[in-house]
C-alpha positions in Angstrom: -16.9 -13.1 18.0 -19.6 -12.9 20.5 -23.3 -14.8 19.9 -26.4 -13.5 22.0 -28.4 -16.4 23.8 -31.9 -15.7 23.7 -32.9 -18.5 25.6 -31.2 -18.2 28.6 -33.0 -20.8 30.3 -32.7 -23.2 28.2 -29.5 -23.5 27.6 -28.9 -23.2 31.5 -31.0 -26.2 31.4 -29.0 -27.8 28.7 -25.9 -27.9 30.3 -27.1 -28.9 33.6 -28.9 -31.7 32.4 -25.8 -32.9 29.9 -23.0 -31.8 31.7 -24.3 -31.7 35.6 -23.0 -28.2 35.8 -25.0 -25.6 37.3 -24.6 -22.6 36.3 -25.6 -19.1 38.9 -25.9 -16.8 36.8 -27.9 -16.1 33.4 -26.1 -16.8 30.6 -26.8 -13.4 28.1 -24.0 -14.8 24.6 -21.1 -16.6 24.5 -18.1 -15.5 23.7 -14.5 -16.6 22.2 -12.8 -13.2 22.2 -12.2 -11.5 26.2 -12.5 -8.4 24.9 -15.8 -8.8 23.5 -17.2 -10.8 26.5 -19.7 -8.7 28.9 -21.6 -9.4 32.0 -22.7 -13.1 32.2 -21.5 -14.2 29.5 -20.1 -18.0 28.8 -16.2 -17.5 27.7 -15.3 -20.1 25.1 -11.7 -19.7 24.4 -10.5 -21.3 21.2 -6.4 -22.3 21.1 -5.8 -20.6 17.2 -2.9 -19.9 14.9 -1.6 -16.9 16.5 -3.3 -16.8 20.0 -4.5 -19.2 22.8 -7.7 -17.8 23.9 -6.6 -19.4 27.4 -4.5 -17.0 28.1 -7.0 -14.7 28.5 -9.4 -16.2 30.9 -8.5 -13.7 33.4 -9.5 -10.9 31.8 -13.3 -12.1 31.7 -13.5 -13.0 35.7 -14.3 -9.1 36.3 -17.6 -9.5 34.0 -18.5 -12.7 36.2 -18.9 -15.5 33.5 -21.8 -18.0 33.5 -19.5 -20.7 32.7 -15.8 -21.0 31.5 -15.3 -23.5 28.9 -11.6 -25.1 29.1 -9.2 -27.3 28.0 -6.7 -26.5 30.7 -7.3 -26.9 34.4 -8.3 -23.9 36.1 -8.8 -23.0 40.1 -11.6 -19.7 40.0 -14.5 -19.4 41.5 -16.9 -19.9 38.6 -18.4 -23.1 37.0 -16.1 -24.5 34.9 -16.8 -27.3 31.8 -13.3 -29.0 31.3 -13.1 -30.6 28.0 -10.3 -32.4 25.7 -10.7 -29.7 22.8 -13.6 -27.0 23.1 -14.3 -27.2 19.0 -15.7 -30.5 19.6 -17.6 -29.1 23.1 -19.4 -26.3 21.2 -20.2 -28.7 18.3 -21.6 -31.2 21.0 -23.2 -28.6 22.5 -25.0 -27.0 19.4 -25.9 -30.4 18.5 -28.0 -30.8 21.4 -29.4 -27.2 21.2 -30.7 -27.9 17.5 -32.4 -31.0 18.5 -34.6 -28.8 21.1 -35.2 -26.0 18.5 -38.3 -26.2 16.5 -36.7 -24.7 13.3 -36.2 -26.7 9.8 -32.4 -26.3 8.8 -31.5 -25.0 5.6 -27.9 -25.1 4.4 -26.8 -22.6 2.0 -23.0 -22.8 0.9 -21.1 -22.4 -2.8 -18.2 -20.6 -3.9 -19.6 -17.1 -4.6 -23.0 -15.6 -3.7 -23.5 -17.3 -0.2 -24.1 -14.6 1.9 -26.0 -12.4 -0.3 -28.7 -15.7 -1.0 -29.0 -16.6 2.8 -29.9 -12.7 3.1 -31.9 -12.5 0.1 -33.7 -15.7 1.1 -34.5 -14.2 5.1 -35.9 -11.1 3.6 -37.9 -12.9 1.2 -38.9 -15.8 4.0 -39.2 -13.8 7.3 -42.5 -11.9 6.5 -44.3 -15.1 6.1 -42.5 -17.8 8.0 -40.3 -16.9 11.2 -36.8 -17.1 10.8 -33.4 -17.2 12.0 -30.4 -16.8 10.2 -26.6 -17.3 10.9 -25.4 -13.4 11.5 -23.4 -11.6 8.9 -20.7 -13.9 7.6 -20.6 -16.4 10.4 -20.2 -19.3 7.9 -16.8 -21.0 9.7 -16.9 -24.8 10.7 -16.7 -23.0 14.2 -18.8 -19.4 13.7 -21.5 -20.9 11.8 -22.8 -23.5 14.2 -22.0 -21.2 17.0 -24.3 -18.3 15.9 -27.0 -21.0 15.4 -27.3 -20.3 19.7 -28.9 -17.2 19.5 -31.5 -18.8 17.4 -35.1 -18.7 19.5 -37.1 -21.7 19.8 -40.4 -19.7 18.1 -38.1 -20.3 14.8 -39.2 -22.3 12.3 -36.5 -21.9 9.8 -33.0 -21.3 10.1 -30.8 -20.4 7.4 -27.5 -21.6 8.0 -24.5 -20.3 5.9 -21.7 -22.6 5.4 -18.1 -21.9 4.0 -15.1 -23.9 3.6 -11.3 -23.5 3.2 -10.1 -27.5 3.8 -11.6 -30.2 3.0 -14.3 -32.2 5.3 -15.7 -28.9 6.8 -18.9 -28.7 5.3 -19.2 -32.4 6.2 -18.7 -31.3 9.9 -21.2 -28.6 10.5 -23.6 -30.8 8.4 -23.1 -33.2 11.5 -23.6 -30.7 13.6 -26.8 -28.6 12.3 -28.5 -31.9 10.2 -30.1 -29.8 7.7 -32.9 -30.7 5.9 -32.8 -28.4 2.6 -29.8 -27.9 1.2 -28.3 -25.1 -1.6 -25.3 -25.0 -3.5 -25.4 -21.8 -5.5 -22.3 -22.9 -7.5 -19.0 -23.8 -7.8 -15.7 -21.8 -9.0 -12.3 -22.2 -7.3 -13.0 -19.6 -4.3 -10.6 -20.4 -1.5 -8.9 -23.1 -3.4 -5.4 -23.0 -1.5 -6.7 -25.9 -0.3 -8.0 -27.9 -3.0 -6.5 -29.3 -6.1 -9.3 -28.4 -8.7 -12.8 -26.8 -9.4 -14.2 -31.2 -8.7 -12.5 -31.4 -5.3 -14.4 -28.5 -4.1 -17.8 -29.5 -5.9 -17.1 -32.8 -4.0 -16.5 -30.8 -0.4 -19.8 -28.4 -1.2 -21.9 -31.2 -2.1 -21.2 -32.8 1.5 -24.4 -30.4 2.2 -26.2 -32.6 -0.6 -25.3 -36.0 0.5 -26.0 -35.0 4.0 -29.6 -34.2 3.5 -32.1 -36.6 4.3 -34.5 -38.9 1.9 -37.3 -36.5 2.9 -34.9 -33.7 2.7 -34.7 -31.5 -0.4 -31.9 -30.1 -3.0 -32.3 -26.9 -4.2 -30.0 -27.9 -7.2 -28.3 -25.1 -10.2 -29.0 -26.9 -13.1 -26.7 -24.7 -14.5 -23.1 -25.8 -12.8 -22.0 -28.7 -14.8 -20.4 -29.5 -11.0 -23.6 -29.4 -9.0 -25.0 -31.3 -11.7 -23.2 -34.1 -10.9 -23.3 -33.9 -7.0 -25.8 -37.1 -5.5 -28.3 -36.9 -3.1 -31.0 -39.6 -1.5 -33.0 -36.3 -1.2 -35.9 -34.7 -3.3 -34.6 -32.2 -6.0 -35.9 -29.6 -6.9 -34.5 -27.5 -10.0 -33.5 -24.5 -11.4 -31.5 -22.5 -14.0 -31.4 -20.3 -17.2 -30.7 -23.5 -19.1 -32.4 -26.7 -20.3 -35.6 -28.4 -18.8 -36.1 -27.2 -14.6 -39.0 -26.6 -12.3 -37.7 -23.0 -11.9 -36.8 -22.0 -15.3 -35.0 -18.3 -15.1 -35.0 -16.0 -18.5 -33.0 -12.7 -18.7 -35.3 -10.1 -20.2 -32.9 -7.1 -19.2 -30.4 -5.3 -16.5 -32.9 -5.1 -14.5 -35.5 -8.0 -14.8 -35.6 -11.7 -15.3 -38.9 -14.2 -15.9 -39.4 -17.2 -13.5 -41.8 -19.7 -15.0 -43.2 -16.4 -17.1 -43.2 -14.6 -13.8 -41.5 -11.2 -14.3 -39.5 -10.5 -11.6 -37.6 -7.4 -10.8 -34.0 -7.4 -9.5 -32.7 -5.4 -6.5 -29.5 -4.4 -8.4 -28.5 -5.3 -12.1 -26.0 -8.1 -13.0 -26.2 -12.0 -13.8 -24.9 -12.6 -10.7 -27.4 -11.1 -8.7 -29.9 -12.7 -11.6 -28.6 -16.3 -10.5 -29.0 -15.3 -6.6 -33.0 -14.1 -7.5 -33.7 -17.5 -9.1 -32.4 -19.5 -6.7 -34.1 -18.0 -4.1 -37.7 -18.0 -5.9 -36.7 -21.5 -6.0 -36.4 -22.0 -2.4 -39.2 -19.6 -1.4 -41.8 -21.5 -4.1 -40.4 -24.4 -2.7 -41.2 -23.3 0.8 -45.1 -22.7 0.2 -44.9 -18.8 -0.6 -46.7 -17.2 -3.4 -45.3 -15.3 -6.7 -46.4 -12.1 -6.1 -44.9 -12.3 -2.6 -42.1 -13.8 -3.4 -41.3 -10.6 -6.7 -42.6 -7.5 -4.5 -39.9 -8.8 -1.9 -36.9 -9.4 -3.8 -37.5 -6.0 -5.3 -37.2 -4.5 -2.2 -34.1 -6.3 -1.0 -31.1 -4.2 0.2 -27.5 -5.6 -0.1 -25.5 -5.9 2.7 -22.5 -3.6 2.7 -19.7 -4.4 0.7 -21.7 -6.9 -1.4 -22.6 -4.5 -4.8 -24.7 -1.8 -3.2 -24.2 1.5 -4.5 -23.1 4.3 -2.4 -23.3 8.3 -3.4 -20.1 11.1 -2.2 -21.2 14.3 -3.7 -21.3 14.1 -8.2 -19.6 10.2 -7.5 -21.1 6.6 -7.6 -19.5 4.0 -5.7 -20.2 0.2 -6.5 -19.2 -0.9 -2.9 -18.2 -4.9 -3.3 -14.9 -4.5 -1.4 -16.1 -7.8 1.3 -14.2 -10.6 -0.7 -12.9 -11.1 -4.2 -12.4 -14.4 -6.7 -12.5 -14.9 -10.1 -15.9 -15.2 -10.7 -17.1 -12.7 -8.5 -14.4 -10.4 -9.4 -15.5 -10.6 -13.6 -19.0 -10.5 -12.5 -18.7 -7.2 -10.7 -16.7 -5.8 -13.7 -19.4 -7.0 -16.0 -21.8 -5.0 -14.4 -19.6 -1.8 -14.4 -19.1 -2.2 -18.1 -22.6 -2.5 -18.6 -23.8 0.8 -16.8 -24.1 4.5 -18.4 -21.8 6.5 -16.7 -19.4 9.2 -18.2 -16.5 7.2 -16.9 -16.4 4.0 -15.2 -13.4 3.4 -13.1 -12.3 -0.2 -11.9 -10.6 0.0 -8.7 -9.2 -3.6 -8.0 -6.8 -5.2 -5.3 -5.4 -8.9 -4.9 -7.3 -11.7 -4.9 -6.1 -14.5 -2.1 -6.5 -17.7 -1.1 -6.4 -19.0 -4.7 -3.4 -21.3 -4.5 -2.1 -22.7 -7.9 -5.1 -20.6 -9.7 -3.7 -17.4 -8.3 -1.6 -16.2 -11.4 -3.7 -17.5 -14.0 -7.2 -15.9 -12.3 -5.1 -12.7 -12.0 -4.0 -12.5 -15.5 -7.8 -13.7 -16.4 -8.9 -10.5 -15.1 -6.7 -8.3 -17.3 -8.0 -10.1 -20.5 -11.7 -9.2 -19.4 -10.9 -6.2 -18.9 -9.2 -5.8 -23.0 -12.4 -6.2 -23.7 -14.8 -4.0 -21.5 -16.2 -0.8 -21.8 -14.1 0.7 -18.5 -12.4 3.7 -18.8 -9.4 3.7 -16.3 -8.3 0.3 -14.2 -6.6 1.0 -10.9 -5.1 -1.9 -8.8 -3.0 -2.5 -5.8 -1.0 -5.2 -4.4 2.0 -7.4 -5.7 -0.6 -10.2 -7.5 -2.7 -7.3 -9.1 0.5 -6.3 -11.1 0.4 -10.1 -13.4 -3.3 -8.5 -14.1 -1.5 -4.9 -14.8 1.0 -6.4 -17.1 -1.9 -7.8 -19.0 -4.1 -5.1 -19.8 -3.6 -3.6 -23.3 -2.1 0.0 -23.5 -4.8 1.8 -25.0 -6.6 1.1 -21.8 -5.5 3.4 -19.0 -4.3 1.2 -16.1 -2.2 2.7 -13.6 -0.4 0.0 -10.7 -0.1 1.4 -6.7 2.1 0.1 -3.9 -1.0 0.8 -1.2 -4.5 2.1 -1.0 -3.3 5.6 -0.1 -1.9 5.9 -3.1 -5.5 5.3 -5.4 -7.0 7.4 -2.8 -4.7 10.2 -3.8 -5.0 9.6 -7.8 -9.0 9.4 -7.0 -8.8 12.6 -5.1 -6.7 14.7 -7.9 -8.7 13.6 -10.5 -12.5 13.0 -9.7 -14.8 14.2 -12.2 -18.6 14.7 -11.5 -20.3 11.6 -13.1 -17.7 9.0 -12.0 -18.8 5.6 -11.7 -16.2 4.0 -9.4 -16.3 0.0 -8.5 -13.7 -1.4 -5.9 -13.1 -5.0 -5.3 -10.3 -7.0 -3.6 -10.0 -9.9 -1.1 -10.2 -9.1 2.4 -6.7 -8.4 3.0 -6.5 -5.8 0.9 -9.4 -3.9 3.2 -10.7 -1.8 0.1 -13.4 -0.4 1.8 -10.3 2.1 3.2 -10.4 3.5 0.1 -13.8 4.5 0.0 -13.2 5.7 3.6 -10.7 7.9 2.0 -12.4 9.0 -1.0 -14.8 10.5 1.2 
């Protein structure tokens, strides 16, 4: 990971002032991997699970470091901040940069949809207000308050995306970043190896609720019995396809919804991506923007790769959401796929991790979904996919691989012109190989 630092002088002045370290030459990012860090850099190195990023402070002294943050004692040539544990020196540090930064913090975390609102919602903001927003999926108690040092001081907003796999982790980058609108777009058990049920992580997300302040404000799903639930001292605003809410959402069809009677058109077709629009008019409106800006720039929204957007090779279609898989989002992809024309519509799926006592259960979940959808052949890789295999029914034709190169091969043989093709998995299983391949 490496962060650009826009304002050099600043945070020059930053640690000089807080640390009485002076620092010779500019510092351009900050950096906790050596083989990302370049000329004038600040090398952060983080000790992790499988490496110690100390022992690799030697390969950074060629590009002449602006400052080498360390937990062990060092004899170089270049200033040098010794610390106790550098995850609580960066989050000291950022804590003090967000304090000198003119932006309003806005929190954005929930099980599924995170990344695509917080992009959603900086397309949407950034022609009227300026912006900054944590970069690509830097949403880690360490990544996410780290990005937030490239962020310029001309920034009034900054959209901070916050994910969690233990408990207390939203809690600590809300101490870091202080936000002062927060969103939870839902809850489903997404990464919940640590967590013992679908409350224990509505009661780690809504640490961004209880964090906010009384003049704060909580952009609240009125539909998520969980978030429901969640208190905050803060001003709430609501919304939802359900019940009595200041943004009330209505599906008209695939492709458009009504907010408050306001027809708005969606980027791509799905109720997930229906549930990301509203919540995002929500904020927007909330914010001070206008309808018709807020529909003519949601209709022009482009998904980041890997999140839904639809790719063309030759006669095929390819539903690219290969970044991440759960339950929810996993059945919400296929959803859409069983809703679209296409002469055949082929499910590519690969395990889904991280799930903990939910992992055979979810698994299985996905084979009865798919009983009852309109898709025409169901490929899947990895040992958990094969409790999802065992599911479907056999007049659906489902076919099991041991690895990727194997569906690439099947794809390959038998491609027909017209194919719609949708691939999901979790990370791991690095689907987006087998588009690579198909290719």
């Amino acid at each position: 990971m490496r962060v650009k630092i826009n304002e050099s002088e600043l945070f020059r002045k930053l640690i000089k002032e807080n640390f009485q370290i002076k620092m010779n030459e500019i510092p351009r990012g900050i950096t906790i991997d050596s083989r990302l860090h370049q000329s004038g850099d600040v090398y952060l190195p983080i000790n992790g699970d499988n490496f110690d990023g100390h022992d690799f402070i030697s390969n950074v002294l060629d590009n002449n470091p602006s400052l080498v943050i360390s937990e062990k004692k060092l004899n170089i040539k270049f200033p040098i901040l010794n610390t106790q544990n550098n995850r609580q020196i960066i989050h000291q540090i950022v804590a003090i940069w967000q304090k000198k930064m003119n932006s309003k913090i806005i929190g954005i975390t929930g099980s599924n949809g995170k990344t695509t609102t917080k992009e959603l919602a900086y397309h949407v903001l950034s022609k009227s207000i300026k912006c900054f927003k944590t970069k690509e999926n830097y949403n880690t108690v360490l990544s996410s308050p780290l990005s937030f040092l490239s962020a310029k001081h001309s920034q009034e907003i900054s959209l901070i995306e916050m994910g969690t796999n233990q408990p207390g982790e939203i809690k600590s980058i809300c101490d870091v970043m202080s936000p002062e609108i927060g969103l939870i777009t839902n809850i489903s058990n997404a990464h919940a190896e640590n967590f013992n049920s679908n409350k224990d992580i509505a009661i780690e997300k809504g640490n961004l609720f209880k964090s906010l302040p009384e003049n704060g404000i909580a952009i609240i799903n009125n539909d998520d019995k969980y978030i429901r639930e969640i208190k905050t001292k803060a001003r709430e605003k609501t919304y939802g396809f359900i019940g009595e809410v200041d943004f009330k959402g209505k599906i008209i069809n695939q492709k458009n919804i009504s907010v408050n009677n306001q027809i708005v058109e969606l980027p791509i077709s799905g109720y997930a991506m229906a549930q990301n629009v509203l919540a995002v008019f929500a904020l927007a409106s909330t914010l001070g923007l206008k309808n018709n800006e807020i529909n003519s720039r949601i209709s022009s929204f482009k998904l980041p790769n890997g999140r839904g957007n639809i790719l063309e090779i030759g006669e095929l279609k390819i539903i690219d959401d290969t970044y991440n898989a759960n339950p929810v989002s996993m059945i919400a992809g296929l959803r859409r796929l069983s809703n679209k024309n296409a002469k055949r519509k082929i499910a590519i799926l690969g395990d889904m991790l991280e799930l903990g006592s939910y992992e055979e259960e979810s698994h299985i979940q996905i084979g009865e979904f798919l009983n009852k959808s309109n898709i025409d052949i169901i490929l899947s890789v990895g040992d958990r996919m094969k409790l999802m295999h065992k599911k479907v029914e056999k007049n659906k034709t489902a076919l099991w691989f041991k690895s990727n190169e194997g569906i690439i091969n099947f794809i390959k043989d038998n491609r027909k012109d017209g194919d719609l093709i949708y691939l999901k998995g979790s990370r791991f299983m690095v689907m987006e190989k087998i588009i690579e391949g198909i290719k």
